[in-house]
DRENVEXLO-358454 format. One record per residue (C-alpha): residue in three letters; x, y, z negated. Coordinates in steps of 0.5 Angstrom, whole numbers, plus 500, padded with zeros to 3 digits. Layout:
BEGIN
  res  east  north   up
  Ala     X      Y    Z
...
***
This chain:
BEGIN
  res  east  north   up
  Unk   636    498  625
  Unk   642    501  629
  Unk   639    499  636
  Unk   632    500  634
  Unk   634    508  633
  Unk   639    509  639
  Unk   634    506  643
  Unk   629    512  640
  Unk   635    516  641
  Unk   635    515  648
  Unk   627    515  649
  Unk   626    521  648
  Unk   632    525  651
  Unk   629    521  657
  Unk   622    524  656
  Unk   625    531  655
  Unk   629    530  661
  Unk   622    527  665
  Unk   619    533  663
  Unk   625    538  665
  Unk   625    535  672
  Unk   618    535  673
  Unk   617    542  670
  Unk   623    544  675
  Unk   619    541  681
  Unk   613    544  680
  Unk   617    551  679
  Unk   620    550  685
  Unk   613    549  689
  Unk   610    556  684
  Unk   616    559  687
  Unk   614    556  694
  Unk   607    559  694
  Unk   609    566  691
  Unk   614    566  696
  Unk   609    565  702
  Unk   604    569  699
  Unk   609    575  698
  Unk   612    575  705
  Unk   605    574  708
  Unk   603    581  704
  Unk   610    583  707
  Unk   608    582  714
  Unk   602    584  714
  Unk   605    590  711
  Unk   610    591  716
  Unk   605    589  723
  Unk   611    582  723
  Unk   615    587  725
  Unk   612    587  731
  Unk   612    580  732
  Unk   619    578  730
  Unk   620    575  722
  Unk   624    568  719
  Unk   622    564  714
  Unk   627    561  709
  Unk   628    556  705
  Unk   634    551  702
  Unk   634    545  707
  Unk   632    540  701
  Unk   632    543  694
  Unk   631    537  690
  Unk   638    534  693
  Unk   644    535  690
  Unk   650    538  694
  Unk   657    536  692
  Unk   661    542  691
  Unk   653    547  689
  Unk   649    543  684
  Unk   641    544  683
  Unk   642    550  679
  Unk   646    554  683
  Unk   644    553  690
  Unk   645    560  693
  Unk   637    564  694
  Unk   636    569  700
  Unk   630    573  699
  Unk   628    576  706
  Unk   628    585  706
  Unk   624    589  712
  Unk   626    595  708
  Unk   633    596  710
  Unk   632    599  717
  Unk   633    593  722
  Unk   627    594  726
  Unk   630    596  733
  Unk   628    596  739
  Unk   635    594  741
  Unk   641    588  742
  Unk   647    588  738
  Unk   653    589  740
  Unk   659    590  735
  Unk   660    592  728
  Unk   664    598  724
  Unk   665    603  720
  Unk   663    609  725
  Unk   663    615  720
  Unk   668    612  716
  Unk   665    612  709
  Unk   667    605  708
  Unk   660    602  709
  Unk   659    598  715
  Unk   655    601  721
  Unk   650    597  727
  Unk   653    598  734
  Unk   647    597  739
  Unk   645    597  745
  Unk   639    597  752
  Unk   638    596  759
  Unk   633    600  763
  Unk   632    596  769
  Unk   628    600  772
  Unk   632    607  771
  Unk   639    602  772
  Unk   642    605  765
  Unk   645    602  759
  Unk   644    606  752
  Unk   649    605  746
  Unk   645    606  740
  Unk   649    607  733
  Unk   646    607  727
  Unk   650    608  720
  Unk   647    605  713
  Unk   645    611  709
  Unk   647    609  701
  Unk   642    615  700
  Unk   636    611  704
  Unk   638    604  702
  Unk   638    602  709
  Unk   640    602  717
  Unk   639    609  720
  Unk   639    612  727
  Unk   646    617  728
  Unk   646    617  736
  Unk   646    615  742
  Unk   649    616  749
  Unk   647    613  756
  Unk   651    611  762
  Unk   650    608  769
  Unk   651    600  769
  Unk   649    593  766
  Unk   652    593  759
  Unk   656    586  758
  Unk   660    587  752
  Unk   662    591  747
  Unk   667    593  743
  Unk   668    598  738
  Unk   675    601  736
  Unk   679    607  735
  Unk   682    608  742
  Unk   685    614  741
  Unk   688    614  735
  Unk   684    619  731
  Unk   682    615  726
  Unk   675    615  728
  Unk   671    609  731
  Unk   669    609  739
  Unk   666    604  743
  Unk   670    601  749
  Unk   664    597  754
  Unk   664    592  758
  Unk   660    593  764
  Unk   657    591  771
  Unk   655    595  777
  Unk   647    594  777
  Unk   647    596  784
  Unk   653    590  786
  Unk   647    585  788
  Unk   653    580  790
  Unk   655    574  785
  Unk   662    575  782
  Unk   663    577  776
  Unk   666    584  777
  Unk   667    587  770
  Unk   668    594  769
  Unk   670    598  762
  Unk   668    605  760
  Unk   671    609  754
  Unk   667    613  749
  Unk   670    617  744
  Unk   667    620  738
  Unk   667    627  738
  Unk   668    632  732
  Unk   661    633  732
  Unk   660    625  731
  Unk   657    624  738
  Unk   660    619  744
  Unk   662    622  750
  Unk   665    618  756
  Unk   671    620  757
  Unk   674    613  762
  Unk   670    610  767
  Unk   673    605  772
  Unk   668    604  776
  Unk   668    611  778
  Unk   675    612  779
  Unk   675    607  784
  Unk   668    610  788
  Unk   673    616  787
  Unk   679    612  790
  Unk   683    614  784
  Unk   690    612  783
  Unk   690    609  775
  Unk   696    606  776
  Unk   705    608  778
  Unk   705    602  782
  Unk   699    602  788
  Unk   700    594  786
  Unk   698    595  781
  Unk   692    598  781
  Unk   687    595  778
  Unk   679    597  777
  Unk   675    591  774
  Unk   676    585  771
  Unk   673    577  773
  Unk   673    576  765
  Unk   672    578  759
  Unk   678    581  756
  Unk   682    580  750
  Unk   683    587  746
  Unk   689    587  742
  Unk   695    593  742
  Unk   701    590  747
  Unk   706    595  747
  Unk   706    597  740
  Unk   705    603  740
  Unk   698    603  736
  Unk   693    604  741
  Unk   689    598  743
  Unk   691    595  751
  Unk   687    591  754
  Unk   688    584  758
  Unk   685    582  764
  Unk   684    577  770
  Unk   682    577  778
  Unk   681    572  782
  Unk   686    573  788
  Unk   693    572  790
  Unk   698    566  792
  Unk   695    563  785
  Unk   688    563  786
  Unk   688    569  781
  Unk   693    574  777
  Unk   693    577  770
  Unk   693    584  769
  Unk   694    589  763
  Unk   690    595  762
  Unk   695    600  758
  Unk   691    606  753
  Unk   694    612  755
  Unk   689    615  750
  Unk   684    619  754
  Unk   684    613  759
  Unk   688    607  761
  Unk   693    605  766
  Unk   693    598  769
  Unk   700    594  770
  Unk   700    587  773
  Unk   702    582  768
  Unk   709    580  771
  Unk   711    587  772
  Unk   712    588  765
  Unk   718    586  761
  Unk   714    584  753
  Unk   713    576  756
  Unk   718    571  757
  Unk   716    567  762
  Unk   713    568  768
  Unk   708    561  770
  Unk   701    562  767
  Unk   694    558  767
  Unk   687    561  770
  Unk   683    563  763
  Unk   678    560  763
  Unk   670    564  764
  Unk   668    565  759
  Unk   673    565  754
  Unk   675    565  747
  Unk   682    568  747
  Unk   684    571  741
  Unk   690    575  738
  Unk   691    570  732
  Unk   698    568  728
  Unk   699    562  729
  Unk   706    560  726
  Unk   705    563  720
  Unk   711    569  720
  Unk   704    575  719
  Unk   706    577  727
  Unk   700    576  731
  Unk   700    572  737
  Unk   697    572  744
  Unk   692    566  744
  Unk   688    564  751
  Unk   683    559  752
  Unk   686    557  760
  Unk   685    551  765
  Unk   690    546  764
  Unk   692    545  772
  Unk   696    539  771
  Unk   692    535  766
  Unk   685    538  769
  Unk   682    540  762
  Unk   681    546  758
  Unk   686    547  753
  Unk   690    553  748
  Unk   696    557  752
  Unk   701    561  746
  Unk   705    566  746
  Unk   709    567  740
  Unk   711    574  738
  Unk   718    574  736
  Unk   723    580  735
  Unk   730    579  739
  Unk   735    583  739
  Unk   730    589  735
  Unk   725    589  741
  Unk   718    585  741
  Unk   717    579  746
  Unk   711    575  747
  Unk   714    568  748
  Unk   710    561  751
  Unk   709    556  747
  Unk   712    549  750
  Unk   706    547  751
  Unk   699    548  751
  Unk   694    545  746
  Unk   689    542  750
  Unk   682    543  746
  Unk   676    536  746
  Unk   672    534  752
  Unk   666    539  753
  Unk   669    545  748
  Unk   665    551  747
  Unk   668    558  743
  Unk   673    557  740
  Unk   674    558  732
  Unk   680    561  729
  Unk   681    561  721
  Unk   684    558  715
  Unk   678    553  714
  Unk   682    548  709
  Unk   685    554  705
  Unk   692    552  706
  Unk   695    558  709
  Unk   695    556  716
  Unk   690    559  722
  Unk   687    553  723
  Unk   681    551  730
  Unk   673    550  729
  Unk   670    547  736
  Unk   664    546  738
  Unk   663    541  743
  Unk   656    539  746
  Unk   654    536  753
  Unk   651    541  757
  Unk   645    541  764
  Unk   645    546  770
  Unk   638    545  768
  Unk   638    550  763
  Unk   643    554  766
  Unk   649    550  762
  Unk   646    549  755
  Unk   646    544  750
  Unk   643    538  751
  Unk   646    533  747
  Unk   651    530  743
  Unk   652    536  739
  Unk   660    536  735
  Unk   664    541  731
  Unk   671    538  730
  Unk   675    541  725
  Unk   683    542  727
  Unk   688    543  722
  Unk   694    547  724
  Unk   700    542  720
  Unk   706    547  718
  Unk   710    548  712
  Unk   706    550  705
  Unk   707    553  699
  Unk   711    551  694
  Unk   705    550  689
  Unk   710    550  683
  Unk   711    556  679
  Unk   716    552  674
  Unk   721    548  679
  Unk   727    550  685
  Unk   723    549  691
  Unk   725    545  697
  Unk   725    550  701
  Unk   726    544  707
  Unk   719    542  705
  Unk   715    547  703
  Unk   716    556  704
  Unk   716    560  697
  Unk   712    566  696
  Unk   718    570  697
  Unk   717    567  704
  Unk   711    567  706
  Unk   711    571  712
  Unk   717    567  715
  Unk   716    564  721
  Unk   715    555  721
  Unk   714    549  726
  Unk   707    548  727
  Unk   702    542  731
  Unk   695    542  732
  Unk   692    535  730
  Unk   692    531  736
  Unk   689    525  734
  Unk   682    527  733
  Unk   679    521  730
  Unk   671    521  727
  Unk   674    524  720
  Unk   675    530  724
  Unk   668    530  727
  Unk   662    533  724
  Unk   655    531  727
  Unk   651    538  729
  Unk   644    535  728
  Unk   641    528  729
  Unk   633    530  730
  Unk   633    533  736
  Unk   637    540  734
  Unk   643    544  739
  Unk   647    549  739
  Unk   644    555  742
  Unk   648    559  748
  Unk   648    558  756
  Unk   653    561  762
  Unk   650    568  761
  Unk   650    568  754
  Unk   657    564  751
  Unk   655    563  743
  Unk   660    564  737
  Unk   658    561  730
  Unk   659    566  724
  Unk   664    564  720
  Unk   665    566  714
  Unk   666    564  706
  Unk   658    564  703
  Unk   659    563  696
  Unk   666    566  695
  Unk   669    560  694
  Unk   675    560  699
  Unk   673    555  704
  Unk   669    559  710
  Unk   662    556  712
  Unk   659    557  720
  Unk   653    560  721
  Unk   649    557  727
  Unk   644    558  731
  Unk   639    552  733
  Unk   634    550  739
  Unk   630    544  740
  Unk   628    541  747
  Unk   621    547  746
  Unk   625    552  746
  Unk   625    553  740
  Unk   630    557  734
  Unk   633    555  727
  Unk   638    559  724
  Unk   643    554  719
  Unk   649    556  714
  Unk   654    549  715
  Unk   658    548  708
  Unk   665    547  709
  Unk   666    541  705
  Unk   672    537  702
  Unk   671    531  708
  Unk   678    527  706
  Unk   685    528  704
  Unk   690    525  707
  Unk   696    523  702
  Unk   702    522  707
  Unk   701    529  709
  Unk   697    532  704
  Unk   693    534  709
  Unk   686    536  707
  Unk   681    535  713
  Unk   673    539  712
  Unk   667    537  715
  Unk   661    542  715
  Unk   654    540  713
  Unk   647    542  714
  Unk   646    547  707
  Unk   641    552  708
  Unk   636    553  713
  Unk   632    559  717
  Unk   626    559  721
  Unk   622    561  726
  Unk   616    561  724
  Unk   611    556  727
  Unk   605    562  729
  Unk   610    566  733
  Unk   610    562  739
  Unk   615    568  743
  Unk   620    570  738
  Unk   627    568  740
  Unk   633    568  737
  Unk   639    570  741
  Unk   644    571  735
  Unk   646    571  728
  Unk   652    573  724
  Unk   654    573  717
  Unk   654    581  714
  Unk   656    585  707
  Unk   649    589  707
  Unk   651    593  702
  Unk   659    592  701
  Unk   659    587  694
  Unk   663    582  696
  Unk   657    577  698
  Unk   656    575  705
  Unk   648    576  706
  Unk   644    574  713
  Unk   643    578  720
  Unk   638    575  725
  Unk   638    578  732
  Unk   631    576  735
  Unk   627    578  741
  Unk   621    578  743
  Unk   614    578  749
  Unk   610    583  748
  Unk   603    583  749
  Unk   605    587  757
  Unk   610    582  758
  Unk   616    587  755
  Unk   622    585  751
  Unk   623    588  745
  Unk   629    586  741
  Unk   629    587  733
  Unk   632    583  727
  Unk   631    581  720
  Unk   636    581  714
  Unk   636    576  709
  Unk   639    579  702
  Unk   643    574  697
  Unk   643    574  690
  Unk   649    574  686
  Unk   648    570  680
  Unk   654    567  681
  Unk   659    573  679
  Unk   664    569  684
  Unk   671    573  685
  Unk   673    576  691
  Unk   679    580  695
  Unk   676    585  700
  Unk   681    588  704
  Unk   682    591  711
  Unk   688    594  715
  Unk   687    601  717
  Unk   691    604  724
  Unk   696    609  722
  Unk   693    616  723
  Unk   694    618  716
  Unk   699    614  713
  Unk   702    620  708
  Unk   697    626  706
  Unk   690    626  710
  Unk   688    633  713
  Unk   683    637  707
  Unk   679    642  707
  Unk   677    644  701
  Unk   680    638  697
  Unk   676    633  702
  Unk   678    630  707
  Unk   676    631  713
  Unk   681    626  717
  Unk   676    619  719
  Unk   681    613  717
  Unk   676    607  716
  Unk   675    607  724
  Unk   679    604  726
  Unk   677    598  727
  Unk   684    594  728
  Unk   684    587  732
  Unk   690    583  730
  Unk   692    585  723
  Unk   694    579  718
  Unk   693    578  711
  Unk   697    572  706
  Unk   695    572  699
  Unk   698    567  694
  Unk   694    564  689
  Unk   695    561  682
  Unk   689    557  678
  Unk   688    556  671
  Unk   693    549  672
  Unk   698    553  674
  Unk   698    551  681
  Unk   700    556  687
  Unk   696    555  693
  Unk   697    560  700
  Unk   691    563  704
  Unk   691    567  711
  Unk   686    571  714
  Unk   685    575  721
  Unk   682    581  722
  Unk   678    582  728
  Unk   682    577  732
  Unk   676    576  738
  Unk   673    581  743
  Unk   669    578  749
  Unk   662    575  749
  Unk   659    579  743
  Unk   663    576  737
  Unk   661    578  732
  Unk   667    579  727
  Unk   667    584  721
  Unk   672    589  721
  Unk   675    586  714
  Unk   678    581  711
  Unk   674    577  705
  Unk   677    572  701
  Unk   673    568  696
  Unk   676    567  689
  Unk   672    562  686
  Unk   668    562  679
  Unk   675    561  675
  Unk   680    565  673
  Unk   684    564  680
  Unk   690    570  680
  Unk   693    573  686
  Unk   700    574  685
  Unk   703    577  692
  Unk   698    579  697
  Unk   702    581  704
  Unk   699    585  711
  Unk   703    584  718
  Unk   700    588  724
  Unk   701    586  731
  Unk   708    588  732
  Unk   710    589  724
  Unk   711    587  718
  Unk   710    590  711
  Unk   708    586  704
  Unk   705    588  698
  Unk   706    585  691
  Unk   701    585  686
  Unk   703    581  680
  Unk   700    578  674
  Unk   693    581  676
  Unk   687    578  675
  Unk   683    581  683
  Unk   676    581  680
  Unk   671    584  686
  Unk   676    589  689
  Unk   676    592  697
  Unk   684    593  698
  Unk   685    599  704
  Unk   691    598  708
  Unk   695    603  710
  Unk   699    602  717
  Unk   706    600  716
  Unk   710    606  718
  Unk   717    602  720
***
């Protein structure tokens, strides 16, 4: 009788489940249907945007992932009502009129006029969407853009990167122009090196050193600690073959000194950065001070690898100082990734690795990787309740305190995860070097990529890569991640000329959850291209926890100019490259961990990076007990206790000793 009804028992809950699963399969394809019906309506609505939309869809949604089961598997709905569709490239973002929403910085080139457009457009929180701000036109062919604040009024301005249009010659001479933002929000030019050096003008005290354009991309970061951003750069030429240079803020401009003539770097012997690069201003050894980081050919293994340059204090004054060695990176590495991808509190490396065709003007055609590379160095010491062994472990008390790194050197399969077996690869070529997004999609700690795909037809998918638990080395405790193909974006198959050039992870309306930019051009019927770009909205059903925080730059540190009880001083401009955040962590069994996190830590070739820092808390009650900020050449903690971060931006001020 036992066995005749747990028997039945067992039936019925096996019917009902049947039932669920196929009620479930069929809500899916309903789902799938009026999905397809409501874009199409949309599309027909919009004109297609001119001829440039994505469909979106979970890659398999009947399969199971491991860290998100069936009913939580994250859903974006596509938005064409929040003012995307312009007729221009993406270039940077910032918060330009400083109202803590983050703004587009576009931008065109006319070739027929020979002029470059900056376009900024602002999100209205009225309008619900991107608008048009302003625009400002130059002589040149815009190869980068920046935005920053050069001047130190707390208002965000542009710095480009520029070719001359008239130069019919190869070489890669880059040139930069500065624009201001004005008092009345407009750009205006105020520091052009091309045109110093048509006037034949000295930007330099030592005639050796006057330097007017760059052979690569540059790395911005504040080299002198005096709050202004600098600029560094390489030239061919010389007895080495090349020579690096800085380019000093002088705040209405710049000055340029060879590297070799200033006295912040302890040594003298130097690599040729590498074209294109992926420097990056970047703590490496955990002490909160950001290092210098630059992708370079080794000359005497004859490969690319990493140079450091640690910033160190002796005797009271900041010095740069070279790492013993460089980190040679894996064969055919493409844009180096900086972030703390296995959350253990250390700035870890994601490389890309294909094998590319002159072809195709060196895309990828093949064997397609990302490896992870751990950045190995002392953790926290994860127990509340017992004396730490500081020889092993860094209490929370010194988390900013300066520890013995090593980048993993045995690059074993457990350290490799295959990009595509169906034909797929990474996008970019030698024109346009293309960086994964990085960043945490469903708050849960662990930072995800975001990356752009092409076939061998030309063309384009847009995936997010879950960053996953791959295996965890016990002698070590060393967790190794891997990235798996999660969720999918396409072109759809009608559209026969849309290209995607770039895609980035972006906060559309500042709640803590990472929603969808795509960036897209296209042909048009008279053989014009038109840029445009789609978003792609995320629901948060999953009520994760956050801490959202950004590092401001010092213009107003103690009381900000009012008028009439309102601040009229900008403070959310300034768009610091470098900043470094910790946060201690403590979960509901009691066991404390340590996050790191940089903000803006990469300028050339179009990176793409927010200019804030977002670390995921996970679903549980995860406490933040210390939180600490190191800018560039400082360093300054602060200490929440006993406080549960639930969903909070955090605004900090720069250090003022």
């Amino acid at each position: 009788m036992y066995n005749f009804l747990s028997c039945k028992k067992k039936s019925i809950i096996l019917q009902v489940l049947l039932i669920i699963c196929t009620y479930n399969i069929l809500l899916n394809f309903v789902n799938i249907f009026v999905n397809n019906n409501e874009k199409n309506h949309k599309n027909k609505y919009e004109n297609r945007i001119k001829s440039f939309y994505v469909e979106a869809y979970n890659w398999n949604f009947l399969e199971k992932w491991k860290s998100i089961n069936t009913n939580e598997k994250l859903e974006y709905k596509i938005n064409y009502n929040i003012g995307l569709n312009i007729d221009a490239e993406i270039g940077d973002f910032g918060d330009y009129n400083s109202d803590v929403k983050t703004d587009l910085i576009l931008f065109k080139y006319d070739k027929d006029k020979l002029l470059s457009t900056i376009f900024i457009y602002v999100f209205s929180v009225k309008e619900n969407k991107f608008i048009y701000h302003t625009e400002v036109s130059f002589e040149g062919k815009i190869m980068n853009v920046t935005t920053i604040d050069l001047n130190f009024d707390g208002a965000l301005d542009v710095l480009v990167l520029f070719k001359d249009n008239k130069d019919s010659s190869k070489s890669n001479k880059y040139y930069v122009a500065a624009f201001l933002q004005n008092d009345n929000n407009q750009l205006e030019e105020i520091w052009n090196s091309k045109k110093k050096e048509q006037n034949d003008e000295s930007i330099t005290d030592n005639e050796e050193d006057n330097i007017y354009y760059t052979n690569i991309h540059p790395l911005i970061c504040d080299i002198n600690n005096d709050g202004l951003p600098d600029i560094i750069g390489q030239q061919s030429g010389g007895p080495d073959g090349f020579f690096r240079f800085i380019w000093i803020n002088t705040r209405n401009g710049f000055k340029s000194f060879l590297w070799k003539n200033i006295n912040i770097f302890k040594y003298s012997e130097l690599d040729e950065i590498t074209n294109p690069n992926s420097s990056a201003i970047v703590d490496i050894n955990g002490d909160c001070k950001s290092d210098l980081v630059f992708t370079v050919y080794n000359s005497y293994e004859k490969r690319i690898g990493l140079e450091i340059w640690l910033n160190k204090i002796i005797d009271g004054k900041s010095f740069y100082v070279k790492y013993s060695q460089d980190y040679l990176l894996p064969p055919n590495s493409l844009q180096v990734l900086f972030g703390d991808f296995n959350g253990d509190g250390s700035i870890d490396l994601v490389v890309p690795t294909c094998v590319k065709s002159s072809f195709c003007n060196y895309c990828c055609v093949s064997d397609d990787k990302i490896y992870f590379i751990p950045n190995i160095q002392k953790k926290i010491c994860d127990s509340s309740w017992k004396k730490p062994d500081e020889t092993k472990c860094r209490p929370a008390s010194n988390l900013c305190s300066e520890s013995d790194f090593e980048f993993q050197q045995n690059l074993t399969d457990d350290f490799i995860s295959v990009v595509d077996t169906s034909g797929l690869h990474l996008s970019g070529n030698a024109d346009y070097p293309y960086y994964l997004s990085v960043g945490d999609i469903d708050d849960d700690g662990y930072l995800d990529l975001l990356i752009t795909l092409k076939n061998d037809k030309g063309q384009k998918y847009v995936r997010i890569y879950k960053n996953e638990l791959k295996i965890h080395y016990e002698e070590n405790s060393l967790e190794v991640r891997g990235f798996y193909n999660f969720y999918q974006f396409v072109t759809s198959p009608e559209e026969s000329v849309t290209d995607v050039y770039n895609a980035a992870f972006f906060d559309i309306f500042e709640n803590g959850v990472l929603d969808i930019l795509i960036f897209g051009k296209y042909i048009t019927s008279n053989k014009k291209t038109k840029y445009a770009a789609v978003g792609f909205i995320r629901n948060n059903e999953t009520d994760s926890l956050f801490l959202k925080s950004t590092a401001l730059n010092g213009i107003c540190v103690n009381d900000c100019y009012k008028e009439k009880d309102k601040i009229t001083t900008k403070t959310l401009g300034g768009n610091a490259h470098g900043p470094t955040f910790k946060i201690t962590v403590i979960d509901v069994n009691g066991v404390k961990s340590s996050r790191i996190g940089v903000q803006k830590s990469q300028s050339a070739h179009f990176p793409l990076q927010l200019p804030y820092v977002l670390f995921g808390l996970g679903r549980t009650s995860n406490y933040v007990e210390e939180f600490y900020v190191g800018m560039p050449t400082h360093e300054q903690n602060i200490i929440i206790c006993g406080s549960l971060l639930y969903q909070i931006r955090i605004l900090l001020l720069y250090p003022t000793h």
